[in-house]
C-alpha positions as a LaTeX table, in Angstrom:
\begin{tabular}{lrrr}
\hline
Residue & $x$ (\AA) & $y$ (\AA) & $z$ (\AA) \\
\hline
Unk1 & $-48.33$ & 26.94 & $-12.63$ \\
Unk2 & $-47.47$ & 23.68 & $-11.99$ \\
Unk3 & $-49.26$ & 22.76 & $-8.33$ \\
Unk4 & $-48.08$ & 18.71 & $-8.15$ \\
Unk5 & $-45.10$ & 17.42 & $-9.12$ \\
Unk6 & $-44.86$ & 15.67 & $-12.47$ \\
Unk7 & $-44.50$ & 11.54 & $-12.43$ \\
Unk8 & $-41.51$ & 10.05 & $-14.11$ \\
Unk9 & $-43.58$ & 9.80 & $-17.55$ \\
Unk10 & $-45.02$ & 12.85 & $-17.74$ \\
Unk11 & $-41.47$ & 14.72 & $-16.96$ \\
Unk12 & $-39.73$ & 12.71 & $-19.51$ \\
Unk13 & $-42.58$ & 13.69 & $-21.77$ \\
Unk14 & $-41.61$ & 17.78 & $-20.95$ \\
Unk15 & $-37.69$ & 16.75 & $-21.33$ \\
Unk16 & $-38.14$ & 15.49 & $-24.44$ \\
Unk17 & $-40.69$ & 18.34 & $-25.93$ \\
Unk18 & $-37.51$ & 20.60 & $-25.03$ \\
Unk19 & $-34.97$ & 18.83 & $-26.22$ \\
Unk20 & $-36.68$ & 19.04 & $-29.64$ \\
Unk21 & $-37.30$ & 22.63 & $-29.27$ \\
Unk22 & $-33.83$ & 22.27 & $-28.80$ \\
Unk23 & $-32.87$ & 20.72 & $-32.21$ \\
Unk24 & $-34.65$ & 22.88 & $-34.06$ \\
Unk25 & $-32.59$ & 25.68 & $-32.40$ \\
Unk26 & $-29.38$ & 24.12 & $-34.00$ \\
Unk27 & $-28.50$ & 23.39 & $-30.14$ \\
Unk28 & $-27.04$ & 19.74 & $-29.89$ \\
Unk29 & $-26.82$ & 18.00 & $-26.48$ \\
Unk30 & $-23.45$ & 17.42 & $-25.18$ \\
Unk31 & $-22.30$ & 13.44 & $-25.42$ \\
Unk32 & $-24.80$ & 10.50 & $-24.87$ \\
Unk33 & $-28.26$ & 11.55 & $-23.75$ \\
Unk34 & $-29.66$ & 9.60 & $-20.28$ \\
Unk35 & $-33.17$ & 9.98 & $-19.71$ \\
Unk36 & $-34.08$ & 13.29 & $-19.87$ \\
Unk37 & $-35.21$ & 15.29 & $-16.63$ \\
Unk38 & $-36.96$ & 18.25 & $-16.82$ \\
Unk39 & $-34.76$ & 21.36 & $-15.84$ \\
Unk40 & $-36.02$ & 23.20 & $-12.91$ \\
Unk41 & $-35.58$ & 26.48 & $-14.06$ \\
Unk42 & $-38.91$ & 25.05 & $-16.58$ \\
Unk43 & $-40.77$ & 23.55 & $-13.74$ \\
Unk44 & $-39.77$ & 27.41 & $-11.86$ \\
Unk45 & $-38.58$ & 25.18 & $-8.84$ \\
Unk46 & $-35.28$ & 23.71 & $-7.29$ \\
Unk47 & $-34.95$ & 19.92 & $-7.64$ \\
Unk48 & $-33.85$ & 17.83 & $-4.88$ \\
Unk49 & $-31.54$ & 15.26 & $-5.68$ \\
Unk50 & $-28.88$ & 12.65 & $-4.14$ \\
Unk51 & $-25.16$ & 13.52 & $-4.22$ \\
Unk52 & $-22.63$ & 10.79 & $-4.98$ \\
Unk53 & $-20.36$ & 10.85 & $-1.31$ \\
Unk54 & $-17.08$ & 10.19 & $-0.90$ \\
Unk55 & $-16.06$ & 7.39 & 0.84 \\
Unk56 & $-13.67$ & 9.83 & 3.31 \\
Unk57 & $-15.26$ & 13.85 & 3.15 \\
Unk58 & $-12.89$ & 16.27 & 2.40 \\
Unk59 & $-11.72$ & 18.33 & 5.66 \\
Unk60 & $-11.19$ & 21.09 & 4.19 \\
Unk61 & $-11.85$ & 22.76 & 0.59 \\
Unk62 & $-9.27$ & 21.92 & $-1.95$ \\
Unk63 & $-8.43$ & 24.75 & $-4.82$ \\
Unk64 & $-6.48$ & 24.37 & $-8.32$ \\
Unk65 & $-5.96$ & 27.58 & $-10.36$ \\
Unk66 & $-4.65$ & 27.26 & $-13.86$ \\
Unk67 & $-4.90$ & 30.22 & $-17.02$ \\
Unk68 & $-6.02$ & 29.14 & $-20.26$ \\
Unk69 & $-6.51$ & 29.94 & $-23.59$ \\
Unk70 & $-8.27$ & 29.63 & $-26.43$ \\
Unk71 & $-6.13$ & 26.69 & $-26.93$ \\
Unk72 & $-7.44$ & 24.71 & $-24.22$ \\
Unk73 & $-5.95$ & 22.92 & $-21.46$ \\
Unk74 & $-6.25$ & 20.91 & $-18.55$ \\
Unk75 & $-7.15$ & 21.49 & $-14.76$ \\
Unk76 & $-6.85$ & 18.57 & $-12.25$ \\
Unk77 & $-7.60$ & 18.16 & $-8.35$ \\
Unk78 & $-6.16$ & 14.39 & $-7.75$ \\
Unk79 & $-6.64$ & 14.14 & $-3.92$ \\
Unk80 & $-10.73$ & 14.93 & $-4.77$ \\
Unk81 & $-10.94$ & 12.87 & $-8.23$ \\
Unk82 & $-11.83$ & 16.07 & $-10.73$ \\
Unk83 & $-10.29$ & 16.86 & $-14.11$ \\
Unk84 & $-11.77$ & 19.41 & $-16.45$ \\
Unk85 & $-10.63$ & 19.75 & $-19.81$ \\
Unk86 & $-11.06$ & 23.25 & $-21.50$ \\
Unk87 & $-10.88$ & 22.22 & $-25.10$ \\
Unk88 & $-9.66$ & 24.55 & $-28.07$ \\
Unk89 & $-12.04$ & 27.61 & $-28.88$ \\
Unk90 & $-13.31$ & 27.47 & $-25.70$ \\
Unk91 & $-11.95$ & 30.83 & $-24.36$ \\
Unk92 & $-11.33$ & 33.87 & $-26.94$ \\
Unk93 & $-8.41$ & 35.02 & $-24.13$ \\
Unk94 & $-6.82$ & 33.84 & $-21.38$ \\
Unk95 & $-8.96$ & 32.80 & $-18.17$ \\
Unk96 & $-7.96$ & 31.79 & $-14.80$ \\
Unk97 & $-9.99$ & 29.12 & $-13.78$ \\
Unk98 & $-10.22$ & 28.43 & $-10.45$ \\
Unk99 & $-11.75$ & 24.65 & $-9.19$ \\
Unk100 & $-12.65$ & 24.16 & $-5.84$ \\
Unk101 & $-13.03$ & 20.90 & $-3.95$ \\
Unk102 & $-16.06$ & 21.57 & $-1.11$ \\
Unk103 & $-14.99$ & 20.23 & 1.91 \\
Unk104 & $-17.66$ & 17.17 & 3.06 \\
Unk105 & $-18.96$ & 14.40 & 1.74 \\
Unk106 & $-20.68$ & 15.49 & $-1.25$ \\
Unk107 & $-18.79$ & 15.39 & $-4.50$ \\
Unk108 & $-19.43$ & 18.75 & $-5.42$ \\
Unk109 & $-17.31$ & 21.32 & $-6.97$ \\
Unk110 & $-17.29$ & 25.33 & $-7.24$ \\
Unk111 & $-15.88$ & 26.90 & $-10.43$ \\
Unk112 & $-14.17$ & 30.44 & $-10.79$ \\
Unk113 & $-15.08$ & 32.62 & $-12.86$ \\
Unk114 & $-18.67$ & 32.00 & $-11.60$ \\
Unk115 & $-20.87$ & 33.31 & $-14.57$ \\
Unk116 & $-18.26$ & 32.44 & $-17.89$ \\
Unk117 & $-19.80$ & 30.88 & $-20.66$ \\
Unk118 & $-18.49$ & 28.58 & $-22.93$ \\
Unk119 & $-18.35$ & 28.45 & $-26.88$ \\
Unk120 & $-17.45$ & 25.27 & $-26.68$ \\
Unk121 & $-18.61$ & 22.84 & $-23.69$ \\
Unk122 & $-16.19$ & 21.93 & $-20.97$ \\
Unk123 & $-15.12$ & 18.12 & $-20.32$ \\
Unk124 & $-16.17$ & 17.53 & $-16.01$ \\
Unk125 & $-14.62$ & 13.76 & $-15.47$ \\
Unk126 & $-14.96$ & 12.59 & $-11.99$ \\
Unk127 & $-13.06$ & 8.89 & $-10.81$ \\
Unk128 & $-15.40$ & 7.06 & $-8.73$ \\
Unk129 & $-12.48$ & 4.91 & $-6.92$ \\
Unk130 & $-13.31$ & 6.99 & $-3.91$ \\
Unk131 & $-16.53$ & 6.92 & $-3.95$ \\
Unk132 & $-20.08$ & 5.85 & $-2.30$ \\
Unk133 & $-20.04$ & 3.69 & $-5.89$ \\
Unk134 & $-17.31$ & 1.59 & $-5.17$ \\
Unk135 & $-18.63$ & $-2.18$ & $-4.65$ \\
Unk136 & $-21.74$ & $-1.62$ & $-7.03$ \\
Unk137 & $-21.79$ & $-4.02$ & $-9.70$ \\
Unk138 & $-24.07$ & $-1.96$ & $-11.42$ \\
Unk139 & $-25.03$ & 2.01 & $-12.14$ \\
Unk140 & $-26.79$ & 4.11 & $-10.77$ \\
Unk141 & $-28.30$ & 6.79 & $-13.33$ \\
Unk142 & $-26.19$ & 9.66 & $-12.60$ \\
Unk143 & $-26.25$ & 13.19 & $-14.16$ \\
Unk144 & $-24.08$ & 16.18 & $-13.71$ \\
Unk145 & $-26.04$ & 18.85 & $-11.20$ \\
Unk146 & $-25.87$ & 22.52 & $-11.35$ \\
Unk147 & $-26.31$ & 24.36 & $-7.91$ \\
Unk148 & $-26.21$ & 28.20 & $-7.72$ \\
Unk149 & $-24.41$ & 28.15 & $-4.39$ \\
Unk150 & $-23.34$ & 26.30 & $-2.04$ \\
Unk151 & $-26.29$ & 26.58 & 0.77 \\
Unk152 & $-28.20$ & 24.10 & $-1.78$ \\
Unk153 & $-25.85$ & 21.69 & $-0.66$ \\
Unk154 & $-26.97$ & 19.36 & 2.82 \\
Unk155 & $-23.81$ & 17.77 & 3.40 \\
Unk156 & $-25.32$ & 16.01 & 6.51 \\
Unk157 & $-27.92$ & 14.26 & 4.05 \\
Unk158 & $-25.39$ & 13.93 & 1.05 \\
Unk159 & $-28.05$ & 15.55 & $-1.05$ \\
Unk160 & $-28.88$ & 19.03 & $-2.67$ \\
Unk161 & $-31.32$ & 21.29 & $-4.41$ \\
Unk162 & $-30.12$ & 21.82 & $-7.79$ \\
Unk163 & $-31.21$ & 24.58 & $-10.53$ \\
Unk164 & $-30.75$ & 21.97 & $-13.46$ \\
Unk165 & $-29.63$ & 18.83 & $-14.49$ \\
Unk166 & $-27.30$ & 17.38 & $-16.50$ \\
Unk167 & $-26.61$ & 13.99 & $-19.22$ \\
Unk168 & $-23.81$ & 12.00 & $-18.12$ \\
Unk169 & $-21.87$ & 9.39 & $-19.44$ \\
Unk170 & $-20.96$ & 6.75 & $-16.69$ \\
Unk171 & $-17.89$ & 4.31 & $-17.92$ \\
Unk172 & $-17.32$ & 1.39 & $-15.57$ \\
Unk173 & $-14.31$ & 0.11 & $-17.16$ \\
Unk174 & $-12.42$ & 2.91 & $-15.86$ \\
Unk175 & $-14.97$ & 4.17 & $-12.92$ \\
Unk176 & $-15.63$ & 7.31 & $-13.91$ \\
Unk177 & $-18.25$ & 9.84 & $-14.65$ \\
Unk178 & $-18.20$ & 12.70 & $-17.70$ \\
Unk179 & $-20.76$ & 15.54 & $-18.24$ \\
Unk180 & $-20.41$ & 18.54 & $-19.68$ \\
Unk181 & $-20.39$ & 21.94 & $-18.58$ \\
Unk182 & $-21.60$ & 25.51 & $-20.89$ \\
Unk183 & $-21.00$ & 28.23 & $-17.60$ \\
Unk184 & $-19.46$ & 28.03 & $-14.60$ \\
Unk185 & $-20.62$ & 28.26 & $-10.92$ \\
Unk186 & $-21.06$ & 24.76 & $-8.88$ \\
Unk187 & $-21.58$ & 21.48 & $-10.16$ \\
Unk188 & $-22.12$ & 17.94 & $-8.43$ \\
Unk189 & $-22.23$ & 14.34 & $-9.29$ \\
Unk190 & $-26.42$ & 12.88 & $-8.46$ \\
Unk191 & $-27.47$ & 10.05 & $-9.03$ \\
Unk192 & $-30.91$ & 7.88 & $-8.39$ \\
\hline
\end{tabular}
């Protein structure tokens, strides 16, 4: 039992011991790899974290349903900045997926059917035009976050306690954020 928490080096250390458990597995991590974190279902504890905020909270929640099948598709929430792309082989049948848009500040998303796994990984790409990011010349190191439910979220704070964490690919050309995503329940954009 871990009784401190572990400093940046020796948690990268742990992260990286995993990930090679990992490849030995045949697992393969999904798109470029940022410094690995440790997950917190490892360290047996929740990880707080900083959400990326929107630059005008959502009023109200904001839901997209869409069935697909197992050859892919696409499902889109414009006003909050989310598409998810289901790609082929995904999905043996056809699934309604339901995305949800949490009302707030934090950019943070619940996905329907909570407990689905994925045989392939799903695309999450968030725009950042409407975003706490905007005017940075430079990024922050942000990760995809996986929350169990929604009373991990502080929207007062803009921050969370999240069950694992994610690689993400940040592209400043176009201002957005990708990660991807093996089961559904609720996801958020951190960053440090």
């Amino acid at each position: 039992m871990l009784r401190r928490p572990l400093g940046r080096l020796g948690a990268r250390l742990l992260s990286l011991l995993v990930l090679a458990g990992c490849a030995r597995d045949g697992a393969t991590p999904v798109g470029p790899i940022a410094p690995p974190q440790p997950s917190a279902s490892l360290l047996g504890t929740l990880l707080p974290v900083k959400g990326l905020t929107r630059v005008t909270p959502l009023a109200q929640d904001i839901s997209v349903s869409a069935v697909i099948g197992s050859k892919g598709g696409t499902i889109s929430i414009p006003g909050a900045g989310l598409t998810l792309v289901v790609p082929p082989n995904a999905v043996r049948s056809n699934v309604t997926f339901t995305a949800t848009a949490l009302a707030g500040k934090l950019v943070a998303y619940e996905f329907q059917p909570h407990g689905v796994t994925f045989a392939v990984p799903l695309q999450f790409t968030q725009d950042l035009r409407q975003t706490s990011l905007v005017g940075w010349l430079t990024s922050p190191l942000m990760r995809g976050a996986y929350f169990e439910n929604e009373s991990q979220l502080d929207q007062g704070s803009g921050t969370a306690l999240v069950n694992e964490l994610l690689p993400a690919t940040v592209d400043l050309l176009r201002f957005r954020v990708r990660f991807g995503i093996n089961h559904f329940s609720g996801y958020l954009v951190s960053w440090q």
